[in-house]
C-alpha positions in Angstrom: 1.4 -0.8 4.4 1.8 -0.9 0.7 5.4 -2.5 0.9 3.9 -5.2 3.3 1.0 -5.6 1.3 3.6 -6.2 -1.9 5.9 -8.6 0.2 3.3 -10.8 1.5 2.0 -10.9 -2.2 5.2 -11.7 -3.3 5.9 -14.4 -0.7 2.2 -16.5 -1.6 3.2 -16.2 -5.6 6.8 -17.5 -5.1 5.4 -20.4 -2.6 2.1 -21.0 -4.5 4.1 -21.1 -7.8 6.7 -23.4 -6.2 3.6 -26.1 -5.2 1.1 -25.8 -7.5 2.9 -24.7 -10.9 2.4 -21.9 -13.7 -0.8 -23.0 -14.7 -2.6 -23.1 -11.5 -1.3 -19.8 -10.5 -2.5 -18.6 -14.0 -6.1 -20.0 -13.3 -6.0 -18.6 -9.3 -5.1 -15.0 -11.0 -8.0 -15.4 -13.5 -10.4 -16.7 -11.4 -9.6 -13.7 -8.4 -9.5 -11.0 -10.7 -12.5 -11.5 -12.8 -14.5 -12.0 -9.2 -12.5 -8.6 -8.4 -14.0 -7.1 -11.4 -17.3 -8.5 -11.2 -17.5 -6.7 -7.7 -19.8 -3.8 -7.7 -17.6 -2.0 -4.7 -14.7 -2.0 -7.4 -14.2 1.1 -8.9 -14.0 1.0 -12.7 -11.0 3.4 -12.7 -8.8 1.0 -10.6 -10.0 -1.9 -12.9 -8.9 0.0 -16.3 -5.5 1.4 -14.2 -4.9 -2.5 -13.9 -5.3 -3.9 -17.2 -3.3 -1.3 -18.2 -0.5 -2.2 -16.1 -0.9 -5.2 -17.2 -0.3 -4.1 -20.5 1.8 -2.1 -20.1 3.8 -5.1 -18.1 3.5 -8.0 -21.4 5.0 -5.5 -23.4 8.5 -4.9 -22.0 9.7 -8.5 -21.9 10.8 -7.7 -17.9 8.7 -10.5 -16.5 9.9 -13.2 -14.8 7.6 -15.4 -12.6 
């Protein structure tokens, strides 16, 4: 489930990034995960794992879009 799950998110951020560019997909990312965040069935932990992974992610210069 969880390598389908990261395929099929993989597959919209190569396509959406292809059509609408880096700064759309920037604003659709912000916009989803602050409504994610704002979401009182989200459980804190998972929200501090993921801004730590994000972190975590700016930091080794392995990004590519």
């Amino acid at each position: 489930m969880r390598t389908e799950i990261t395929d099929r998110f993989r597959h919209f951020h190569a396509h959406y990034l292809a059509e609408k560019g880096k700064k759309a997909m920037l604003q659709a990312y912000c916009h989803a995960l602050s409504q994610w965040v704002q979401n009182p069935n989200t459980d804190v932990y998972h929200i501090e794992m993921l801004f730590d992974e994000i972190s975590l992610a700016v930091q080794t210069d392995e990004l590519s879009d």
